[in-house]
C-alpha positions as YAML, in Angstrom:
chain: A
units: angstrom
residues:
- id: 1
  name: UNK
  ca: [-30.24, 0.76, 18.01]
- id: 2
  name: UNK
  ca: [-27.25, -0.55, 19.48]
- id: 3
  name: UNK
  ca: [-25.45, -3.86, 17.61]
- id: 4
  name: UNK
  ca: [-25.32, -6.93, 19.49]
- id: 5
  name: UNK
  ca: [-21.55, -6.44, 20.15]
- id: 6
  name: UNK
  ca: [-21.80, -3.36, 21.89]
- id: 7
  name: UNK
  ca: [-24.08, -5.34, 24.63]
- id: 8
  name: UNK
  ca: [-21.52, -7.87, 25.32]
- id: 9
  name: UNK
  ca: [-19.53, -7.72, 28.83]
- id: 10
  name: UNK
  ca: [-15.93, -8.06, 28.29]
- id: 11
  name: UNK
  ca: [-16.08, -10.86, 29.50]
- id: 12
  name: UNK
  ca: [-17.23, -12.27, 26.48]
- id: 13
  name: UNK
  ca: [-14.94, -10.56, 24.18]
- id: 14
  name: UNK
  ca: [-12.38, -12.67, 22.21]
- id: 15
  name: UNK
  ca: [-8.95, -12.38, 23.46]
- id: 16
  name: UNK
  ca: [-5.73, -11.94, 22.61]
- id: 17
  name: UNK
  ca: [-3.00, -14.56, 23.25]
- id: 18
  name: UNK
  ca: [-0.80, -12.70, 25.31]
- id: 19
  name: UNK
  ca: [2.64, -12.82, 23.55]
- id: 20
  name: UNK
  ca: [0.39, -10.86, 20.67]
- id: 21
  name: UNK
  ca: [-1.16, -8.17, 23.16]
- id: 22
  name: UNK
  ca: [2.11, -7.65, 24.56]
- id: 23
  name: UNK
  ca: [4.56, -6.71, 21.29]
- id: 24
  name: UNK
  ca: [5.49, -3.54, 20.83]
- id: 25
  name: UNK
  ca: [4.55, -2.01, 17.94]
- id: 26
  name: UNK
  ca: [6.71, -1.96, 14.78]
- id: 27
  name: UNK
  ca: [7.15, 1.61, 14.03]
- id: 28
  name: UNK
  ca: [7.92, 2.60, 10.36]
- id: 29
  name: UNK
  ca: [9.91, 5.42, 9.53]
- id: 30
  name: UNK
  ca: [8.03, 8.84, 8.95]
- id: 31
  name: UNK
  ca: [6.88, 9.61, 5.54]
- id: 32
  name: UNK
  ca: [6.88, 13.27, 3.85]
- id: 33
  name: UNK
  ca: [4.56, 15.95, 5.20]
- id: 34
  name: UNK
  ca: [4.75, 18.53, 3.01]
- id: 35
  name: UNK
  ca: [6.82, 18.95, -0.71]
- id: 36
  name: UNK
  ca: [9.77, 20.16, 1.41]
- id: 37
  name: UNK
  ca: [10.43, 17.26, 4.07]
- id: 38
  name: UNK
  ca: [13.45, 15.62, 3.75]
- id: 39
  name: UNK
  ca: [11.94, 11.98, 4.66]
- id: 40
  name: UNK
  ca: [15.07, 10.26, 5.86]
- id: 41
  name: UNK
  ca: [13.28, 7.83, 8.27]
- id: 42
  name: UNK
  ca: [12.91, 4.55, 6.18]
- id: 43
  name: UNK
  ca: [16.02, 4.28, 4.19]
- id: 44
  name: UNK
  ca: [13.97, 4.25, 1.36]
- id: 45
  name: UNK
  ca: [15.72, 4.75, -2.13]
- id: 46
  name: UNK
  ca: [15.75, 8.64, -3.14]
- id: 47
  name: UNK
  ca: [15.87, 7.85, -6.97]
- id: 48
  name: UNK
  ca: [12.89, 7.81, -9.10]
- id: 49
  name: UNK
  ca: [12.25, 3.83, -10.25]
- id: 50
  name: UNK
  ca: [13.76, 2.75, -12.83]
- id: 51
  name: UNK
  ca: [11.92, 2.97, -16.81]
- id: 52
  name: UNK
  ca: [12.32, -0.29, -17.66]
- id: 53
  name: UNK
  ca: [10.83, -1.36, -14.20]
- id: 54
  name: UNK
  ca: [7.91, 0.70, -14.62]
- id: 55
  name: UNK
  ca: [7.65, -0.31, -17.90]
- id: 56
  name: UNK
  ca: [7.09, -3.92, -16.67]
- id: 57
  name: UNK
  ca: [4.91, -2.87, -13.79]
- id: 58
  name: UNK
  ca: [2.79, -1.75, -16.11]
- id: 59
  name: UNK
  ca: [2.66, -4.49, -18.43]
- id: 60
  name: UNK
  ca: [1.50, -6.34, -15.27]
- id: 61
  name: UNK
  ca: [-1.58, -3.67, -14.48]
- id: 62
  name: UNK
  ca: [-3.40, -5.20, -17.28]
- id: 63
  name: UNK
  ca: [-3.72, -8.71, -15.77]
- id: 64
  name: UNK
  ca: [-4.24, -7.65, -11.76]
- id: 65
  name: UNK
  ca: [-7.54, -9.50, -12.24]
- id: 66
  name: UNK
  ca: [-5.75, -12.81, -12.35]
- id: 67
  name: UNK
  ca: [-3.58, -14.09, -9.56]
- id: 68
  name: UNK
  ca: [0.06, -14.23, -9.61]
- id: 69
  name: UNK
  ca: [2.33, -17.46, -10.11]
- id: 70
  name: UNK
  ca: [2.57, -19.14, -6.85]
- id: 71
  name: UNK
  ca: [5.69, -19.13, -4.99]
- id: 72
  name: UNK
  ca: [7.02, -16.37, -7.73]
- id: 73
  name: UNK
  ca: [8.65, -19.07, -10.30]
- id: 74
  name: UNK
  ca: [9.34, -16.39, -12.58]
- id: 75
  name: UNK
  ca: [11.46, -14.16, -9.70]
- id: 76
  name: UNK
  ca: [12.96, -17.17, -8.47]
- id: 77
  name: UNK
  ca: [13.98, -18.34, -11.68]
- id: 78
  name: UNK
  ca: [15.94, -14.71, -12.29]
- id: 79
  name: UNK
  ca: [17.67, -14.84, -9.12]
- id: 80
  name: UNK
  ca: [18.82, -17.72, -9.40]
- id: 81
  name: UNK
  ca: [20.16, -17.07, -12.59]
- id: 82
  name: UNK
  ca: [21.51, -14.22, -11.53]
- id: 83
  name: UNK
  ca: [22.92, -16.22, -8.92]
- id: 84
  name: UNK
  ca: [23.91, -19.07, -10.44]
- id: 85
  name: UNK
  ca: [22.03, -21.42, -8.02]
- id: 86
  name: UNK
  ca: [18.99, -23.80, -8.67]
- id: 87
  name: UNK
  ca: [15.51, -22.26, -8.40]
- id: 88
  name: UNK
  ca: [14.73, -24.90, -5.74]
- id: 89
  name: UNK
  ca: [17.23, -22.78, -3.55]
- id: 90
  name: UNK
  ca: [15.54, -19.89, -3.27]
- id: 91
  name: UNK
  ca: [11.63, -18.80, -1.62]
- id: 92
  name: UNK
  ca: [10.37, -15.08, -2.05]
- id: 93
  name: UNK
  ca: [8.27, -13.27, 0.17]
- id: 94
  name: UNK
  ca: [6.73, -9.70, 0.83]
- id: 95
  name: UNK
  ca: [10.01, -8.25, 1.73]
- id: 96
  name: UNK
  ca: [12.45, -9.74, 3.58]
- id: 97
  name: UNK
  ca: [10.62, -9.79, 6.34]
- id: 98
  name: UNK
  ca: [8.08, -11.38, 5.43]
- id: 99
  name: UNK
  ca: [10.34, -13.76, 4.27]
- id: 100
  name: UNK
  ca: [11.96, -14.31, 7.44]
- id: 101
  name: UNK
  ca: [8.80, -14.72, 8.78]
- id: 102
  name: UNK
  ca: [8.74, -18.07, 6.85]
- id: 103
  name: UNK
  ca: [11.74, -18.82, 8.12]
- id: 104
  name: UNK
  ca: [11.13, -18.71, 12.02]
- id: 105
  name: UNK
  ca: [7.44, -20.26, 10.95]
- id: 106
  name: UNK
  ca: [9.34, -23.12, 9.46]
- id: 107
  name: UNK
  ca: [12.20, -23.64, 11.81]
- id: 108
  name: UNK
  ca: [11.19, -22.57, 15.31]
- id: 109
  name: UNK
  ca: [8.23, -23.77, 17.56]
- id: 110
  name: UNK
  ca: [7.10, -22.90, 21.21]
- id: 111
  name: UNK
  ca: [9.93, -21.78, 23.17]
- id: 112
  name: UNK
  ca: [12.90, -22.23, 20.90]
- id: 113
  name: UNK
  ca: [15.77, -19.44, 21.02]
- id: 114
  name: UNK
  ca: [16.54, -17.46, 18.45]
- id: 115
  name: UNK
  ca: [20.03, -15.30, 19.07]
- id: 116
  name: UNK
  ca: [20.54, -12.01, 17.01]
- id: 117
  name: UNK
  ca: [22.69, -8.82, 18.02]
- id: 118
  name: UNK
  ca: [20.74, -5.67, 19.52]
- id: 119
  name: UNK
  ca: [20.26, -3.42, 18.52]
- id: 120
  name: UNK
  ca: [19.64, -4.60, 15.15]
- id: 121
  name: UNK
  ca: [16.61, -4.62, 13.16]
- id: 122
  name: UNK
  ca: [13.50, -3.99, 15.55]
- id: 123
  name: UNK
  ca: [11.59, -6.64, 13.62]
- id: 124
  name: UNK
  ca: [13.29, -9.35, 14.62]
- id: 125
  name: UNK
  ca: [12.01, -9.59, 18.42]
- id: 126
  name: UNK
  ca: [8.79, -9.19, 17.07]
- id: 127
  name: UNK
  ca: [8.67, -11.83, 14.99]
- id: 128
  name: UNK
  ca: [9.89, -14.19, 16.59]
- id: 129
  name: UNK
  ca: [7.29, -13.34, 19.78]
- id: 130
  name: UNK
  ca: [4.78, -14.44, 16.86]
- id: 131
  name: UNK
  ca: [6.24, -17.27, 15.96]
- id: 132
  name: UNK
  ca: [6.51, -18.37, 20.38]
- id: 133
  name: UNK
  ca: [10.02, -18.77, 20.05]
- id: 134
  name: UNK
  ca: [12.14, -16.99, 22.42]
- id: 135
  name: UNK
  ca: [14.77, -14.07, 21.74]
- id: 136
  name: UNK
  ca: [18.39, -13.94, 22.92]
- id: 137
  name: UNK
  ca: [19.25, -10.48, 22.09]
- id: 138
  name: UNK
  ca: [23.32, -9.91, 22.46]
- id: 139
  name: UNK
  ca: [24.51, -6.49, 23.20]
- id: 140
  name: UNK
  ca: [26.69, -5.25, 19.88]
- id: 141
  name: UNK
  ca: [30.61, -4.17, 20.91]
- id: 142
  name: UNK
  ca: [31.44, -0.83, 21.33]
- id: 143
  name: UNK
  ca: [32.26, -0.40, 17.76]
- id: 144
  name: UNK
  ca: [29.28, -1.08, 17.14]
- id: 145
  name: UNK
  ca: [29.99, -4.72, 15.56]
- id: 146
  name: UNK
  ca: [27.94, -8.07, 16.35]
- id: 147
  name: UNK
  ca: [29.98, -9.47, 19.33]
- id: 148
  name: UNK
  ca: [30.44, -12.99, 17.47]
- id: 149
  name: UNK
  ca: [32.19, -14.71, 20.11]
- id: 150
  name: UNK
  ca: [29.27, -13.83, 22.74]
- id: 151
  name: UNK
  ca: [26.48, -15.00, 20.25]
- id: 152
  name: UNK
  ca: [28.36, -18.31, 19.54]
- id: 153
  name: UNK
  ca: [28.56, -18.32, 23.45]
- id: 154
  name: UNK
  ca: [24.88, -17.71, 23.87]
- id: 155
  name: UNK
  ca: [23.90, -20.72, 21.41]
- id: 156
  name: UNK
  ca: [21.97, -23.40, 23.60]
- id: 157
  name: UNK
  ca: [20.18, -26.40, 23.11]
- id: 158
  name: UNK
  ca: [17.17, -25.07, 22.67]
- id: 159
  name: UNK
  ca: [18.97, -22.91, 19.63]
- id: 160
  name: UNK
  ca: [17.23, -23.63, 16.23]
- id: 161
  name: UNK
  ca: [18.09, -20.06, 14.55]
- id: 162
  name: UNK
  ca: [20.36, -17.05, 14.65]
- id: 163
  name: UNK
  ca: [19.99, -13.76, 12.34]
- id: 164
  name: UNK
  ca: [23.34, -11.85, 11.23]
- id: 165
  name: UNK
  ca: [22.39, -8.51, 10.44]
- id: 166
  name: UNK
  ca: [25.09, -7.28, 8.09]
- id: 167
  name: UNK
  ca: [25.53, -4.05, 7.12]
- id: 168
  name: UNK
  ca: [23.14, -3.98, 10.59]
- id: 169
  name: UNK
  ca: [20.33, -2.02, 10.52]
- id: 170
  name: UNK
  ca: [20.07, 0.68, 11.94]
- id: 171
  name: UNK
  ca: [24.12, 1.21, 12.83]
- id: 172
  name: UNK
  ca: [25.64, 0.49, 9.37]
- id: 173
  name: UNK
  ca: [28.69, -1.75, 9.93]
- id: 174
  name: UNK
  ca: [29.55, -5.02, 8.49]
- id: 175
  name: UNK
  ca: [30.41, -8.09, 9.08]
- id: 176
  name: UNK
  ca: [34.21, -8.99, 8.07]
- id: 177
  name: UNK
  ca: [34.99, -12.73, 6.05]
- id: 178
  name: UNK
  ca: [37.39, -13.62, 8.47]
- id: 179
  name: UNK
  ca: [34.42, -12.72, 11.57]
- id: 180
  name: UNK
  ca: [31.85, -14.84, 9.59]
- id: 181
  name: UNK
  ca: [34.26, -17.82, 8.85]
- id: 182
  name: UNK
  ca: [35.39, -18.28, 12.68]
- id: 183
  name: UNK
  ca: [31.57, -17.38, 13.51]
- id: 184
  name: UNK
  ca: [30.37, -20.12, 11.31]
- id: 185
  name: UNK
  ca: [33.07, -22.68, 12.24]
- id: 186
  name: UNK
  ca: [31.60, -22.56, 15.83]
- id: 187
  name: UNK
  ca: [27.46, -22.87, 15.11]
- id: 188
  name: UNK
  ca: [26.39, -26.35, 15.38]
- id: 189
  name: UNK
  ca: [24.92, -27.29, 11.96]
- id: 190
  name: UNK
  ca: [21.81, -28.18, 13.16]
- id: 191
  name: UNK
  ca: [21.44, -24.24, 13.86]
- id: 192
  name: UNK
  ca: [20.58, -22.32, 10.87]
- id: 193
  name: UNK
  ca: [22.37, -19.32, 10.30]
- id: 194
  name: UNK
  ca: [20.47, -16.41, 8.44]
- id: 195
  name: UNK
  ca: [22.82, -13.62, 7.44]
- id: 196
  name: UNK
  ca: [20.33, -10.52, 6.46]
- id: 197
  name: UNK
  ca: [21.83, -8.76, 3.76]
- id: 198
  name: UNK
  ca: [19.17, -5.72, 2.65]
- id: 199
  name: UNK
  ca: [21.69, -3.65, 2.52]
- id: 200
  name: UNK
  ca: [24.47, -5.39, 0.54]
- id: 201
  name: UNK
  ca: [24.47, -3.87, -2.63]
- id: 202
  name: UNK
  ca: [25.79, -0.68, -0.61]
- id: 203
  name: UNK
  ca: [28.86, -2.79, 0.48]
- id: 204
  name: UNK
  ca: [32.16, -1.42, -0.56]
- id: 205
  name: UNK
  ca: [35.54, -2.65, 0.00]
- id: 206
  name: UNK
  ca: [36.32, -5.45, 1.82]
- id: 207
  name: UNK
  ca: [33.27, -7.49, 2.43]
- id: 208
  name: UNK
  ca: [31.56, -11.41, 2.58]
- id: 209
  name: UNK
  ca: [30.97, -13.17, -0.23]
- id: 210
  name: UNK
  ca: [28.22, -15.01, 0.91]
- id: 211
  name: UNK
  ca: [27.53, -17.19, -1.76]
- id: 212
  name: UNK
  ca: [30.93, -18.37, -1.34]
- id: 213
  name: UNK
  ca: [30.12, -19.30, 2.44]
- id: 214
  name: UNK
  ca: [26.66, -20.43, 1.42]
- id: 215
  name: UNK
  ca: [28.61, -23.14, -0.18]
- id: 216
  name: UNK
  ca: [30.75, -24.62, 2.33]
- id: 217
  name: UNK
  ca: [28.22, -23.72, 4.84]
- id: 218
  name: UNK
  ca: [24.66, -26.12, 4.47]
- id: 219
  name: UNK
  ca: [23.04, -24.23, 7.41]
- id: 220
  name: UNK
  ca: [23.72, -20.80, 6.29]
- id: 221
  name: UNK
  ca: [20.56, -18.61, 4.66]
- id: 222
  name: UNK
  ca: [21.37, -15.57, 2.52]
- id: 223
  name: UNK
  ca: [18.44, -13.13, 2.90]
- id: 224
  name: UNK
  ca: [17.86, -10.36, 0.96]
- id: 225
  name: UNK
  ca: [15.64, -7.92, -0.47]
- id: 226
  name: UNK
  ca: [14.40, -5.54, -3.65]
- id: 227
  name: UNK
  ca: [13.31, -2.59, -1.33]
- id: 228
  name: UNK
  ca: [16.49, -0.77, -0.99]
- id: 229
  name: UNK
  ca: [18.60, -0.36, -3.45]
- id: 230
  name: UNK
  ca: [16.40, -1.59, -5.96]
- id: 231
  name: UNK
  ca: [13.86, 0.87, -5.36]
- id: 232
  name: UNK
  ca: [10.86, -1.73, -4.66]
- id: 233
  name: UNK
  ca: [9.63, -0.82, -1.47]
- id: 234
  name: UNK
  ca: [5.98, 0.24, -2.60]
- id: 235
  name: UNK
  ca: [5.92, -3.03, -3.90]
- id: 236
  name: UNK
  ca: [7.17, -5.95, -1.04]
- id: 237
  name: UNK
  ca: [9.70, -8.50, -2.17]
- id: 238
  name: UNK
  ca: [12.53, -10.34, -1.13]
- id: 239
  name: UNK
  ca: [14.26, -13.61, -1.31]
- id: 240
  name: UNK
  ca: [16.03, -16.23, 0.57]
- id: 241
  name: UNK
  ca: [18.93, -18.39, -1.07]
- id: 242
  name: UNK
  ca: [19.18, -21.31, 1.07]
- id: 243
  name: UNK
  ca: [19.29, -25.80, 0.78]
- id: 244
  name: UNK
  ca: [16.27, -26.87, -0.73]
- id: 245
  name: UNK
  ca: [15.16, -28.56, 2.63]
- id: 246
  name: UNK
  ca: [14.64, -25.13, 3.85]
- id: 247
  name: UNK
  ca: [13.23, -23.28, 1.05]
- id: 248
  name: UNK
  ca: [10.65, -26.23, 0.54]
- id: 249
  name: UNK
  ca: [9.20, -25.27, 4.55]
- id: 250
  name: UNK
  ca: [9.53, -21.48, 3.49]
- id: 251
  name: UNK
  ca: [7.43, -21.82, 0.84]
- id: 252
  name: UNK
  ca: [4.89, -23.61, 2.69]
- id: 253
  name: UNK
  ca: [5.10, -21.67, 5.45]
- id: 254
  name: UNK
  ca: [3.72, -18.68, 3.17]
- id: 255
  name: UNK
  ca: [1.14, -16.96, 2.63]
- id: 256
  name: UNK
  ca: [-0.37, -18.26, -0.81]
- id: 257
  name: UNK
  ca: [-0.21, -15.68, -3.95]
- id: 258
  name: UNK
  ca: [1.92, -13.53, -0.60]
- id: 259
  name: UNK
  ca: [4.01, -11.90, -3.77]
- id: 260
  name: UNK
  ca: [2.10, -10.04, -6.66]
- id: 261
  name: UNK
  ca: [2.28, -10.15, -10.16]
- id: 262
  name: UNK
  ca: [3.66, -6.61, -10.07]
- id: 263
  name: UNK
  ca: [6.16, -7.49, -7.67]
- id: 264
  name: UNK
  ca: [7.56, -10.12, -9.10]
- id: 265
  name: UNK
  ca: [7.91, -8.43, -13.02]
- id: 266
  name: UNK
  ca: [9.42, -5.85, -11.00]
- id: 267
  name: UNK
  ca: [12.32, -8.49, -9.63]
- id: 268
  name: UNK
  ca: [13.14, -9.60, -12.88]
- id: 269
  name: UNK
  ca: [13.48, -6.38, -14.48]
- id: 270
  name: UNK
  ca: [15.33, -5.03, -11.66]
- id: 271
  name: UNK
  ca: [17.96, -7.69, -11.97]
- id: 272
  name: UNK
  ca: [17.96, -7.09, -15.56]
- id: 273
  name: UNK
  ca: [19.27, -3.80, -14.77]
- id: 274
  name: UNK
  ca: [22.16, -4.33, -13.30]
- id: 275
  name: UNK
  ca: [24.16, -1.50, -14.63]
- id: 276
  name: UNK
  ca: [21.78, 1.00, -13.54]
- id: 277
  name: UNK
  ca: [21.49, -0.09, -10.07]
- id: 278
  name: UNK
  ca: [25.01, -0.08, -9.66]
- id: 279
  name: UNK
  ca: [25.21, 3.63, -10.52]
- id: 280
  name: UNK
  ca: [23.23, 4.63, -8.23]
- id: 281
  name: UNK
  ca: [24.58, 2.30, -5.67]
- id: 282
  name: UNK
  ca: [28.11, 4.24, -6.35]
- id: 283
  name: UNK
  ca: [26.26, 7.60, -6.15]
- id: 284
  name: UNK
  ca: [25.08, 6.76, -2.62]
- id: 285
  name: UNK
  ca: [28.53, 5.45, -1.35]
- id: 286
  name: UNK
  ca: [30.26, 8.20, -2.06]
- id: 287
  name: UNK
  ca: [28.06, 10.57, -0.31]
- id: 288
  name: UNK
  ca: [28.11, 8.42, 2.54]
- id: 289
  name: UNK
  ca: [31.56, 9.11, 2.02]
- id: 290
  name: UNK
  ca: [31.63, 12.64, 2.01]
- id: 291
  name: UNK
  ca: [28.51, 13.17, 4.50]
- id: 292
  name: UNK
  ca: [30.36, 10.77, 7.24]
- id: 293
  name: UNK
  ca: [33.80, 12.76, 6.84]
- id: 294
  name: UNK
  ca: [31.80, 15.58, 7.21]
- id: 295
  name: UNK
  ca: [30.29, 14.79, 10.20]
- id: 296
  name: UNK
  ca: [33.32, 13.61, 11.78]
- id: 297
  name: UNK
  ca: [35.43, 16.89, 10.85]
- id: 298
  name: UNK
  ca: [32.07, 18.57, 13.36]
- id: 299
  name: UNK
  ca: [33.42, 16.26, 16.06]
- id: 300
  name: UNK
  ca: [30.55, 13.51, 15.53]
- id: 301
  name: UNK
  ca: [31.70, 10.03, 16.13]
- id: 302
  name: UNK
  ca: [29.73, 8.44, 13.33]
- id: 303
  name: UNK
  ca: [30.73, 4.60, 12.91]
- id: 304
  name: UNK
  ca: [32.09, 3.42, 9.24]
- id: 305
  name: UNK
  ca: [28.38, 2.66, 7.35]
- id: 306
  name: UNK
  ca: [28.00, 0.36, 4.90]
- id: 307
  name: UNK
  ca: [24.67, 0.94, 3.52]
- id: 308
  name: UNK
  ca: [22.62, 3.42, 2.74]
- id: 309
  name: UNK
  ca: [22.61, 5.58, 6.20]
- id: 310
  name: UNK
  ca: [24.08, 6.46, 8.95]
- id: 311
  name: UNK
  ca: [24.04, 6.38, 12.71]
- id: 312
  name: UNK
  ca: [24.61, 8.47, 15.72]
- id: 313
  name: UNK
  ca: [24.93, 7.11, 18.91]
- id: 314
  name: UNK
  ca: [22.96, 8.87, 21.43]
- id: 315
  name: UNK
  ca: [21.63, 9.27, 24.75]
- id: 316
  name: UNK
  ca: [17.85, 9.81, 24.84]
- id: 317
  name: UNK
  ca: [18.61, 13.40, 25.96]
- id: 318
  name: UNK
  ca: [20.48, 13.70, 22.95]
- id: 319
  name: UNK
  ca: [18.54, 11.73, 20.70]
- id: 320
  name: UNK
  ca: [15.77, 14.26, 21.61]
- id: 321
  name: UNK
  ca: [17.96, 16.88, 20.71]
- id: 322
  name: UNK
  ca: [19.45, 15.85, 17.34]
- id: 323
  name: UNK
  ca: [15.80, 15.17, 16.14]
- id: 324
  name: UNK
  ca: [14.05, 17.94, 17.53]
- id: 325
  name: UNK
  ca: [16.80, 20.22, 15.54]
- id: 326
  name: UNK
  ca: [16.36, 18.55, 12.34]
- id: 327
  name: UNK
  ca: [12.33, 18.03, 12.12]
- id: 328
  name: UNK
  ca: [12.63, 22.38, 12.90]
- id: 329
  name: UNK
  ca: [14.69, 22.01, 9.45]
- id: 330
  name: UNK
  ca: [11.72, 20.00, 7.90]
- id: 331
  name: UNK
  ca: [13.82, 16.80, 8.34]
- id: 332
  name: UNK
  ca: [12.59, 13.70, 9.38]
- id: 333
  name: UNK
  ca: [15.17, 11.07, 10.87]
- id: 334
  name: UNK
  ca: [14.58, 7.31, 13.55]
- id: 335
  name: UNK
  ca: [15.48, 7.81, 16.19]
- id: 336
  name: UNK
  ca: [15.70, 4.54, 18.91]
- id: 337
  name: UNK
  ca: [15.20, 4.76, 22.92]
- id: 338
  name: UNK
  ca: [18.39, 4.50, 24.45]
- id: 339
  name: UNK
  ca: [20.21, 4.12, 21.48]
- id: 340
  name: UNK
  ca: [20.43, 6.53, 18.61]
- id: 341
  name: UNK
  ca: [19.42, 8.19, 15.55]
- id: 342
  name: UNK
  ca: [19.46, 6.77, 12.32]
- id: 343
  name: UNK
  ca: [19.54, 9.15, 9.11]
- id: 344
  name: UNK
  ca: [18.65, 7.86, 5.66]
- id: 345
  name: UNK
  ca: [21.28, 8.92, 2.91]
- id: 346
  name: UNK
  ca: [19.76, 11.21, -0.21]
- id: 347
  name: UNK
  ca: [20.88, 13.70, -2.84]
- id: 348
  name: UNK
  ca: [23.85, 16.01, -1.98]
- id: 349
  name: UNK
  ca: [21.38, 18.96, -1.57]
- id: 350
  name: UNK
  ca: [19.31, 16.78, 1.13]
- id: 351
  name: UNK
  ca: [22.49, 15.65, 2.34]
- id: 352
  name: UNK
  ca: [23.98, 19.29, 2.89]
- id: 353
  name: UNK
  ca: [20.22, 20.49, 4.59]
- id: 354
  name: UNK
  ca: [21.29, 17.52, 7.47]
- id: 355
  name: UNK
  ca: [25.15, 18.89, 7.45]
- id: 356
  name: UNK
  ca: [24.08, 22.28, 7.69]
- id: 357
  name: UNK
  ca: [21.55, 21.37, 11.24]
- id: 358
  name: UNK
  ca: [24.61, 19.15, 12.33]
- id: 359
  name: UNK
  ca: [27.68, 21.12, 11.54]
- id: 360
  name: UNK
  ca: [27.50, 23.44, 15.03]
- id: 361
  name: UNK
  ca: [28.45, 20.40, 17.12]
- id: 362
  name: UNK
  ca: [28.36, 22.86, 20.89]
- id: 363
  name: UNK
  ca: [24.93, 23.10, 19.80]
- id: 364
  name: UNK
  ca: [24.14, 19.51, 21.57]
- id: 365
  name: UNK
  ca: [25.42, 17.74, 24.18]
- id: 366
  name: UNK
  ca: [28.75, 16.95, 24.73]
- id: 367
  name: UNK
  ca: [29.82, 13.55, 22.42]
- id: 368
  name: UNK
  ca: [30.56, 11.89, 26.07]
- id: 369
  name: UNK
  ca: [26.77, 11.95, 26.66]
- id: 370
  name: UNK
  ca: [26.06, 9.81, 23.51]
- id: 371
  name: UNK
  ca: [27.74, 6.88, 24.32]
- id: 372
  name: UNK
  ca: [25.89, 5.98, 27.64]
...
């Protein structure tokens, strides 16, 4: 017998508005096929979690059949501790994006711009199609770097948000103090200013302080996350620091109970950790370190990363190439249409299995193919 719905024309079918049937898909990095693959697709972290994290996870387990605190008080609470900024400052999500879904729910309506470099992180377009605001994309520099002047330059009007990707995702480099402070200085206030930061902890060397700018700045939000190098990406959570005005729409632009209980114990012990994280936070700099020399001394031109990856610019022909060689090696990299190839940063063995596909450089096209 055939259901009612599979008698229905077409015609009567519910339909999609059309911003939603036309966004392109978000497309997740590759997980692990077999015990061998080297999944470097999602810049996930590569170290085990952490005992006293688990610990608290499972302290949680016991009590799944009750919902969680709303608005996670208890994660807000640590980070701002941590932070040393009021709980009313800061809104968590499932991730940060989720969390900057919130954002563009609570600042932008129909037809609003929203400016942020491309590439850059492929969710942004996306979500702000949902929202029916409208993206400004701005091409990065050569070097790779958000081209500041020509996003302060593309601010209109109809302006309510722009997103600062730093390190960006997927190319790696960061934004300097001295960029940010001229950037900022020329953003109407009225525009908020939301400077993405998953990747911070990875930072070394010169960098922002962006609590310091958060200060002096009232429209700037600092977004982060727990899913890189805290290890929490099973689990979904990240935060925004922001003026309480803002928070205050986040939070009830959210998806109630959006954070769970195990999630949030998670946070706290996370931040609790500190010590910890910053070991391994070391450990993964300095084989970006050595993996990037590497790579240059092949004859790659691999731009100075600041988090946990890096990228190679490529044509699509090459592109092809450099991913086609390393999934025959049983290693998965993202790769991006007319862009490049991002690979996730491991363990020096994983590291040297990449080096060792890469190292015979006449092997792929010539390097003036991968910057068109």
């Amino acid at each position: 017998m055939l259901s009612m719905t599979a008698t229905l024309p077409d015609a009567a079918m519910p339909e999609l508005r059309a911003a939603v049937a036309q966004l392109p898909a978000y497309v997740a990095g590759k997980g692990a096929q077999t015990d061998l693959t080297a999944a470097l697709a999602a810049n996930e972290s590569h170290f085990a979690p952490l005992p006293s994290v688990v610990e608290a996870i499972s302290a949680e387990a016991g009590r799944i059949h009750r919902y969680p605190g709303m608005g996670a008080p208890e994660a807000r609470e640590a980070i701002a501790r941590h932070f040393g900024v009021a709980a009313e400052e800061v809104a968590a999500g499932p991730g940060s994006s989720g969390v900057l879904q919130q954002i563009i729910s609570a600042v932008c309506g129909h037809g609003d711009e929203v400016v942020f470099a491309w590439r850059s992180f492929e969710a942004y377009p996306i979500l702000v199609a949902v929202a029916g605001a409208v993206s400004v994309p701005v091409p990065l520099l050569a070097n790779e770097q958000h081209d500041l002047p020509a996003m302060a330059a593309a601010i209109t009007d109809r302006t309510r948000l722009v997103i600062l990707c730093s390190p960006n995702n997927p190319t790696g480099v960061s934004i300097s103090a001295g960029q940010l402070e001229e950037f900022l200085q020329s953003v109407p206030p009225r525009v908020l200013v939301v400077l993405d930061e998953a990747y911070i902890e990875f930072q070394r060397g010169p960098g922002v302080d962006a609590l310091d700018f958060y200060r002096r700045y009232p429209n700037l939000c600092i977004l982060r996350t727990f899913s890189k190098a805290y290890g929490l990406a099973g689990l979904r959570i990240g935060y925004a620091i922001a003026r309480p005005q803002i928070t205050e729409g986040l939070r009830r632009t959210a998806v109630p109970f959006g954070v769970n209980r195990m999630a949030q114990a998670a946070a706290v012990a996370s931040l609790a950790a500190g010590d910890e994280i910053l070991r391994r936070t070391e450990a993964v700099a300095a084989e970006r370190s050595r993996v990037i020399d590497a790579l240059r001394g092949h004859g790659w031109d691999v731009p100075d990363s600041q988090a946990n990856f890096y990228w190679l610019r490529a044509s699509d022909e090459l592109r092809e190439q450099v991913l086609a060689a390393l999934g025959e090696a049983d290693i998965l990299a993202r790769g991006y249409a007319k862009d490049g190839v991002r690979i996730t940063l491991a363990d020096p063995d994983t590291n040297d299995r990449v080096l060792a596909v890469l190292a015979n450089r006449g092997r792929f096209l010539p390097q003036t193919g991968a910057a068109q």
